[in-house]
Backbone as numpy.savetxt, mean C-alpha at the origin, in Angstrom:
# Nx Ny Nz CAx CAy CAz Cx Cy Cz
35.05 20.62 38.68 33.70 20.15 38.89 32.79 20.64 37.77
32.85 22.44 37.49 32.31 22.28 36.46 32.06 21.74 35.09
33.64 21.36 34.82 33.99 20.62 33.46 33.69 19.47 33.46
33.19 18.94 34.64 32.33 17.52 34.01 31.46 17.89 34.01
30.34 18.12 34.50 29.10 18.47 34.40 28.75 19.12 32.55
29.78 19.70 32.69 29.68 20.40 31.06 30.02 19.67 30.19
30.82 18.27 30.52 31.58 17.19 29.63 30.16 16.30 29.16
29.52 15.95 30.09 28.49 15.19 30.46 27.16 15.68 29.45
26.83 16.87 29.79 26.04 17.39 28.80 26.67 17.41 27.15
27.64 17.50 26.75 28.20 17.00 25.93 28.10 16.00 25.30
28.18 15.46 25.99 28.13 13.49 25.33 26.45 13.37 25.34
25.54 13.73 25.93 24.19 13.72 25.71 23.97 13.46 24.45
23.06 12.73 23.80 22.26 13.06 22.38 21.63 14.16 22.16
21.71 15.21 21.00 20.33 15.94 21.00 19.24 15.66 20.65
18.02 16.08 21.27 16.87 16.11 20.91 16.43 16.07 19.60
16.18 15.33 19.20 15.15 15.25 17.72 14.55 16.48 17.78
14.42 17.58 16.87 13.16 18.31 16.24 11.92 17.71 16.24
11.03 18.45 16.37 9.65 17.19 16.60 9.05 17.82 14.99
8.00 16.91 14.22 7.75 16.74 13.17 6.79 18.80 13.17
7.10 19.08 12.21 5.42 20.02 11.77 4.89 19.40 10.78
3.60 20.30 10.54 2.57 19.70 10.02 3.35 19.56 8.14
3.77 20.61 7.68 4.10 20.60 6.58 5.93 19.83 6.57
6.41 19.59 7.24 7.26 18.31 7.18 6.72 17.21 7.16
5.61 16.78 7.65 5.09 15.77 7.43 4.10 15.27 6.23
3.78 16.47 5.67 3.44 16.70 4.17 4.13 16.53 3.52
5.12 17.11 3.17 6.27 16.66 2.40 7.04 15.48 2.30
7.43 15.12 3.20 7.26 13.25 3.54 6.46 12.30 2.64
5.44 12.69 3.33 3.77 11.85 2.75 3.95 12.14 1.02
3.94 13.55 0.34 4.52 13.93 -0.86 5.25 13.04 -1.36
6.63 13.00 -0.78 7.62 12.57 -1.36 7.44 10.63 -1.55
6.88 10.11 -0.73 6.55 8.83 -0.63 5.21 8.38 -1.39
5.01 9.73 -1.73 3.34 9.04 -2.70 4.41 9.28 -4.11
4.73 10.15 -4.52 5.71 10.63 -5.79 6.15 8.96 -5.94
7.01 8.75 -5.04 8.03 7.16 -5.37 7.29 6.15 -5.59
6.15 6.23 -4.79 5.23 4.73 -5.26 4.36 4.85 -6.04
4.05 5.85 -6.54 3.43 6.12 -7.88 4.54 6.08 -8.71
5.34 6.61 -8.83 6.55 5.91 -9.98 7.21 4.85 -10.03
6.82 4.42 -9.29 7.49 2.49 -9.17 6.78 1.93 -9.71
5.05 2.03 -9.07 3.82 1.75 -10.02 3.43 2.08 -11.49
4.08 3.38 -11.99 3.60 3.76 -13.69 5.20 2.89 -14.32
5.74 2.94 -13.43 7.30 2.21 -14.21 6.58 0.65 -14.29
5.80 -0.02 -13.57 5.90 -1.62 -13.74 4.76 -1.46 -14.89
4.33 -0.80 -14.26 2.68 -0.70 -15.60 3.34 -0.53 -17.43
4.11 0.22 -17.01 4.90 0.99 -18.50 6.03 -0.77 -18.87
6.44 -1.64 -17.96 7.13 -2.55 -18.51 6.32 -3.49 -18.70
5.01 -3.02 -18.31 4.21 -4.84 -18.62 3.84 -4.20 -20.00
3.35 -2.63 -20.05 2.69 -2.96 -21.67 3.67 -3.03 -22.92
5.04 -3.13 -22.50 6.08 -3.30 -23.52 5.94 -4.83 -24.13
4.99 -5.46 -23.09 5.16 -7.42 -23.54 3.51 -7.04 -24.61
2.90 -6.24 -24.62 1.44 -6.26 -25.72 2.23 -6.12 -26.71
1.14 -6.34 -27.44 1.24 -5.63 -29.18 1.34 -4.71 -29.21
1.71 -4.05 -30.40 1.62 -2.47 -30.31 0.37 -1.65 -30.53
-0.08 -2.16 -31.32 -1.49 -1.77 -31.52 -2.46 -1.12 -30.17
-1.87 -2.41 -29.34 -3.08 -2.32 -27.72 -1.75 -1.34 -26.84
-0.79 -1.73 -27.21 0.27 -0.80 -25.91 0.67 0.54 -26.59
0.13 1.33 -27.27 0.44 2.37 -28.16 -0.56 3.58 -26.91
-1.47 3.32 -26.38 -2.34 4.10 -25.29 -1.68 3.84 -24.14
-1.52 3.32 -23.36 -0.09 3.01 -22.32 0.81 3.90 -22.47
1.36 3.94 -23.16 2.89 4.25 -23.92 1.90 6.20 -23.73
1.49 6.27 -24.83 0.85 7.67 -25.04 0.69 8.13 -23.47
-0.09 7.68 -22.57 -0.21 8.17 -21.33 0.59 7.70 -20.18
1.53 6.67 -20.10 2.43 6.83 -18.69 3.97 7.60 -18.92
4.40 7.76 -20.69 5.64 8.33 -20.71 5.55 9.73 -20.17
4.75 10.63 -20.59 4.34 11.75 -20.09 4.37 11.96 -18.27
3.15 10.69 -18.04 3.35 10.77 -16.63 4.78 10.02 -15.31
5.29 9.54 -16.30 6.82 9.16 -15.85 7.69 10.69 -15.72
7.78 11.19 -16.95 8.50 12.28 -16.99 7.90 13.58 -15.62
6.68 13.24 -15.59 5.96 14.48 -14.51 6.81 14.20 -13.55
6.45 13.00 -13.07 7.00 11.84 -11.83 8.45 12.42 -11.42
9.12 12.50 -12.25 10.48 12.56 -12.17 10.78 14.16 -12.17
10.14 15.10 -12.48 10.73 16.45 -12.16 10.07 16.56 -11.09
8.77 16.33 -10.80 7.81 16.46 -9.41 9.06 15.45 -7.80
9.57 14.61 -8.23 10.83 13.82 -7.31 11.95 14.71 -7.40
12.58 15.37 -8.08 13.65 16.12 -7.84 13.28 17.59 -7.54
11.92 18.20 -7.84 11.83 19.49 -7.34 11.34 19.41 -5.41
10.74 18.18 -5.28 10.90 17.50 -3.89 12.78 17.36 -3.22
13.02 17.01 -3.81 14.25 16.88 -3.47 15.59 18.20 -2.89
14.93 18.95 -4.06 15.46 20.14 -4.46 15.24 21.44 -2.59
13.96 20.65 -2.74 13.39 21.65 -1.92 13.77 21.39 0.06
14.27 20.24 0.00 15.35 19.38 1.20 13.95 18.50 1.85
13.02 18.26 1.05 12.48 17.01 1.58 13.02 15.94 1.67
13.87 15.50 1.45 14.49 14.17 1.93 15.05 14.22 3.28
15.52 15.60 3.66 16.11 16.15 5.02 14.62 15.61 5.89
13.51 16.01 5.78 12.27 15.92 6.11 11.78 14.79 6.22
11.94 14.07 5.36 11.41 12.72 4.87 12.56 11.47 5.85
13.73 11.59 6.38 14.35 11.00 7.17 13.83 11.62 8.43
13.79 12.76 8.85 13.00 13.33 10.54 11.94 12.73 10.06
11.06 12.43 9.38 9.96 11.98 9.75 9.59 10.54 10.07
10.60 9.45 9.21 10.85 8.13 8.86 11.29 7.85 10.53
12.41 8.49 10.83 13.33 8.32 12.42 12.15 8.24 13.40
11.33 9.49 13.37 10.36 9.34 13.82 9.23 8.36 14.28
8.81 7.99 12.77 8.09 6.79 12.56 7.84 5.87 13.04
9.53 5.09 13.15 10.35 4.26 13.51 10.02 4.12 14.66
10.29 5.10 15.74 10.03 5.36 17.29 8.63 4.94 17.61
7.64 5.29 16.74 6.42 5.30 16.97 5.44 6.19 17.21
6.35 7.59 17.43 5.71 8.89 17.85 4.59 9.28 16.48
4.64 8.95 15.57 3.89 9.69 14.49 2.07 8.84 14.47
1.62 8.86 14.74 0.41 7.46 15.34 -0.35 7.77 14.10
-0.86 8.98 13.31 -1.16 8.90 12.44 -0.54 8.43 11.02
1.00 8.46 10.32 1.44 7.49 10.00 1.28 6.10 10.32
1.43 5.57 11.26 1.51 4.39 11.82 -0.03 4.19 11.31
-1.26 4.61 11.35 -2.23 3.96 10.81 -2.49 4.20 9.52
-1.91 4.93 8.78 -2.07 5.34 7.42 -1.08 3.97 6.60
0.01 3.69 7.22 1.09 2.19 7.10 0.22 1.21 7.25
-0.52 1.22 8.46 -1.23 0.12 8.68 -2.69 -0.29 7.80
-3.49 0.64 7.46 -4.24 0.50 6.32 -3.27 0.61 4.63
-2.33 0.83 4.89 -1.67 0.07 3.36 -1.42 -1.33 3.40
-0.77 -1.41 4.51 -0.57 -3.09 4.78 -2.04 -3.60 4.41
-2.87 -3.66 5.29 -3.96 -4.51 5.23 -4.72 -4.39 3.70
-4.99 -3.47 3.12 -5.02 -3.25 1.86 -3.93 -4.15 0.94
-2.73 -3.90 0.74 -1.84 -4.71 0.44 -2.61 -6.31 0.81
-2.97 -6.82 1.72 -2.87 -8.08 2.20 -4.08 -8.47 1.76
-5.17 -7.62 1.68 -6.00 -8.19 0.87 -6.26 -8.14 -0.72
-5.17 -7.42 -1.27 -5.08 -7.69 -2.36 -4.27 -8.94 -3.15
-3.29 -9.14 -1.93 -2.40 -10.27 -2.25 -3.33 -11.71 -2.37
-4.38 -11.76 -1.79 -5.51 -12.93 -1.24 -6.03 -12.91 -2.08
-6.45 -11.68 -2.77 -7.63 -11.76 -4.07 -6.56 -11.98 -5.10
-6.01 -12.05 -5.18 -4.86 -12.45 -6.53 -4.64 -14.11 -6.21
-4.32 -14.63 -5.32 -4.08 -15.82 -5.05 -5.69 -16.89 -5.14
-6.54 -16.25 -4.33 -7.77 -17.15 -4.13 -8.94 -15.98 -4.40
-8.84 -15.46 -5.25 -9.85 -15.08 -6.03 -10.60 -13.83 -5.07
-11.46 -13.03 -6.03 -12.36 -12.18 -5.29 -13.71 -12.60 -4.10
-13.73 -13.76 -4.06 -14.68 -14.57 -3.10 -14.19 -14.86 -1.99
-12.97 -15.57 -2.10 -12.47 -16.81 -1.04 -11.58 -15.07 -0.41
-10.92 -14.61 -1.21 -9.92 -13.55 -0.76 -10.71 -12.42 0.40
-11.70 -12.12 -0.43 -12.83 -11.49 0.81 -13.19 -12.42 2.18
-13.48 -13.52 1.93 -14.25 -14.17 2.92 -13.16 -14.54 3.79
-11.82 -14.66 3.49 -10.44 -14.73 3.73 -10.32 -13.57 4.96
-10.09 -12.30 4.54 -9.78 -11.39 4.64 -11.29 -11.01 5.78
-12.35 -10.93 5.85 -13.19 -10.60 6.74 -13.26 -11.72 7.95
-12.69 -12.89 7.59 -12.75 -14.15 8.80 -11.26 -13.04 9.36
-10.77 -13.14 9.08 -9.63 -12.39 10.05 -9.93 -11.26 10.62
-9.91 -10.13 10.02 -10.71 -9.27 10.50 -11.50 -8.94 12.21
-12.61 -9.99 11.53 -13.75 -10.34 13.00 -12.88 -11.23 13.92
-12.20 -12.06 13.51 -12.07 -13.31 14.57 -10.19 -12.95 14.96
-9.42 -12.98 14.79 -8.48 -12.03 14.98 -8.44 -10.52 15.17
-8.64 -9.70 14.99 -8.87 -8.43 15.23 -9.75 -8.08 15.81
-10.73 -8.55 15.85 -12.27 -7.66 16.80 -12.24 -8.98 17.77
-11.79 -10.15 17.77 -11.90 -11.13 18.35 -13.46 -11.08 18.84
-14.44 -11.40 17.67 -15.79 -11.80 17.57 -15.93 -13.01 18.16
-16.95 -13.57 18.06 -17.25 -15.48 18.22 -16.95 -15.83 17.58
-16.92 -17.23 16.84 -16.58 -17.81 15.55 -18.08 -17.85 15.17
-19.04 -18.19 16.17 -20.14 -18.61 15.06 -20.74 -17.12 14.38
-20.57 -16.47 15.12 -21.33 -14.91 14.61 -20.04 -14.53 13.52
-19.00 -14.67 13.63 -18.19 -14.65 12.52 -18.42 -15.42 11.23
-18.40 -16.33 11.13 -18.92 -17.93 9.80 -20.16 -17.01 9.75
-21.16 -16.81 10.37 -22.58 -16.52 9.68 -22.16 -14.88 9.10
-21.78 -14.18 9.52 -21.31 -12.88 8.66 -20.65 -13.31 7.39
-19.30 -13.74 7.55 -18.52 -14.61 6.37 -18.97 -14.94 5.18
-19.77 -15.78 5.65 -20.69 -16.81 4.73 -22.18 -16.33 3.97
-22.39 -15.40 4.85 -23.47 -14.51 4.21 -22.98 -13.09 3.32
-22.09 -12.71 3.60 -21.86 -11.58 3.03 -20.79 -12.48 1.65
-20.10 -13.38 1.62 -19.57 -14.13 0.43 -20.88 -14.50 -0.50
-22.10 -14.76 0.01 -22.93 -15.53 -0.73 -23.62 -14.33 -1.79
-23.99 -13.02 -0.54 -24.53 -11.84 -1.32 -24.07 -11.49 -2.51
-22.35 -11.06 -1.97 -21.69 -10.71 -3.36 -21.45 -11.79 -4.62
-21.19 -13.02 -4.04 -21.55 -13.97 -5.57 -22.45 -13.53 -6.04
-24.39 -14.03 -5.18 -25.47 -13.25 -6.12 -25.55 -12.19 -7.04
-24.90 -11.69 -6.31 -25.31 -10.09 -6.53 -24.12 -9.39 -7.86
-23.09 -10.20 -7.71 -22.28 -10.21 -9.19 -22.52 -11.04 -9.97
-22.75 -12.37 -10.12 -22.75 -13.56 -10.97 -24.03 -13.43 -11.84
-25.01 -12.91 -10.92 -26.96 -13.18 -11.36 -27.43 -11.55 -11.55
-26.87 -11.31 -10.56 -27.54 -9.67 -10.44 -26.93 -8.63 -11.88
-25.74 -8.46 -11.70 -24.93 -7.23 -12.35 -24.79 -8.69 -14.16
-24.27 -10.05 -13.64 -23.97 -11.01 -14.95 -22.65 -10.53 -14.93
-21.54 -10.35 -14.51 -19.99 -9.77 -14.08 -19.18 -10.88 -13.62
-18.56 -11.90 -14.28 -17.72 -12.99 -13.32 -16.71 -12.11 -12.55
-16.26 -12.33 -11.25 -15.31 -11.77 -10.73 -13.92 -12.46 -10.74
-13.08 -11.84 -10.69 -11.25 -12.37 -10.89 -11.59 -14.01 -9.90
-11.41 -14.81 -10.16 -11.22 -16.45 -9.88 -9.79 -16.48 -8.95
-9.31 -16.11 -9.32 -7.70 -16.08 -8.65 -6.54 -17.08 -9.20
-5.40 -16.87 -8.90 -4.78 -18.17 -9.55 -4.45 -19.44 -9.41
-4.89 -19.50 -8.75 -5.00 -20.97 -8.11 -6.31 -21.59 -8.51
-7.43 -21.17 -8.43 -8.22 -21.50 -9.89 -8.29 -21.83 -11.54
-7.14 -20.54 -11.86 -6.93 -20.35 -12.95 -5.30 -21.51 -13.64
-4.76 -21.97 -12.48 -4.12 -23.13 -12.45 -4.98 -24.79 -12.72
-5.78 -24.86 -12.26 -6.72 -25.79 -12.48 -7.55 -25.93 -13.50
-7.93 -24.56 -13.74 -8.62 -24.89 -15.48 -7.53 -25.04 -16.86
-6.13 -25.22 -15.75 -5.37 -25.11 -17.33 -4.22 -24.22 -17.73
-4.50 -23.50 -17.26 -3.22 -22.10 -17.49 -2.42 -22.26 -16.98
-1.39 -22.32 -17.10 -0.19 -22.80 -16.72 0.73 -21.75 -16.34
1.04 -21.21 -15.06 1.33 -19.53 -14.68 2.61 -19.91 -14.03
2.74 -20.96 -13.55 3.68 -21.20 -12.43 5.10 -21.77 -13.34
């Protein structure tokens, strides 16, 4: 009788470790390290397509900061944050970490409105991006939504085009129409 009971506890899963504060630092560390070096790596292959003249300042300041990148990732490594960086990810996953989960979730939405302003410009991408916002997310009215929308798109045209004299990024789908040929 006892040997099942003891068999039983056996076959149980163990308990996850629950996160500390500085495992979860280290995590956060280790995941800012990688996407900052994914980011100085694409930056460092676009200015290989300039001239040299203009990609000679590029070059001067991301090789340096590539090389940081890369001992700052293995002294992370070194130190068993990746051990850390999976308890915390497993975690994640579950849902238990709620502050991750909104720190993910303002990258996403960030992400998503940057993807909008690249596609339909700094106007439409905003006015884009705040119609959702209110009317999906806060689930506003529509009409008190359109009059926010539409007023706060109109300000910032003014207020860049006339005010500051600053054209803002058009987007590409604009920039398809006057001609440029991207696609």
């Amino acid at each position: 009788m006892q040997s099942k009971t003891q068999n039983q506890a056996d076959e149980q899963p163990e308990a996850e470790p629950e996160v500390t504060g500085q495992q979860y630092s280290q995590a956060l560390e280790l995941i800012f390290v990688g996407g900052l070096f994914v980011i100085v790596v694409a930056a460092f292959l676009e200015a290989t397509t300039y001239q040299l003249v203009s990609s000679r300042t590029p070059f001067v300041a991301m090789v340096p900061l590539i090389l940081l990148l890369i001992i700052q990732f293995i002294r992370l490594l070194r130190s068993g944050s990746m051990d850390r960086f999976k308890l915390v990810l497993t975690q994640a996953r579950k849902g238990s970490l709620s502050t991750l989960n909104k720190v993910f979730g303002l990258v996403c939405w960030a992400t998503l409105l940057f993807v909008m302003i690249l596609i339909g410009g700094h106007y439409l991408g905003v006015a884009v991006f705040m119609f959702f916002l209110m009317r999906v997310l806060a689930k506003e009215r529509l009409i008190l939504t359109l009059i926010i929308v539409f007023s706060i798109t109109i300000i910032l045209f003014v207020l860049f085009e006339y005010g500051f004299d600053i054209k803002l990024y058009r987007g590409i789908v604009h920039r398809y129409f006057e001609g440029y040929r991207i696609f």
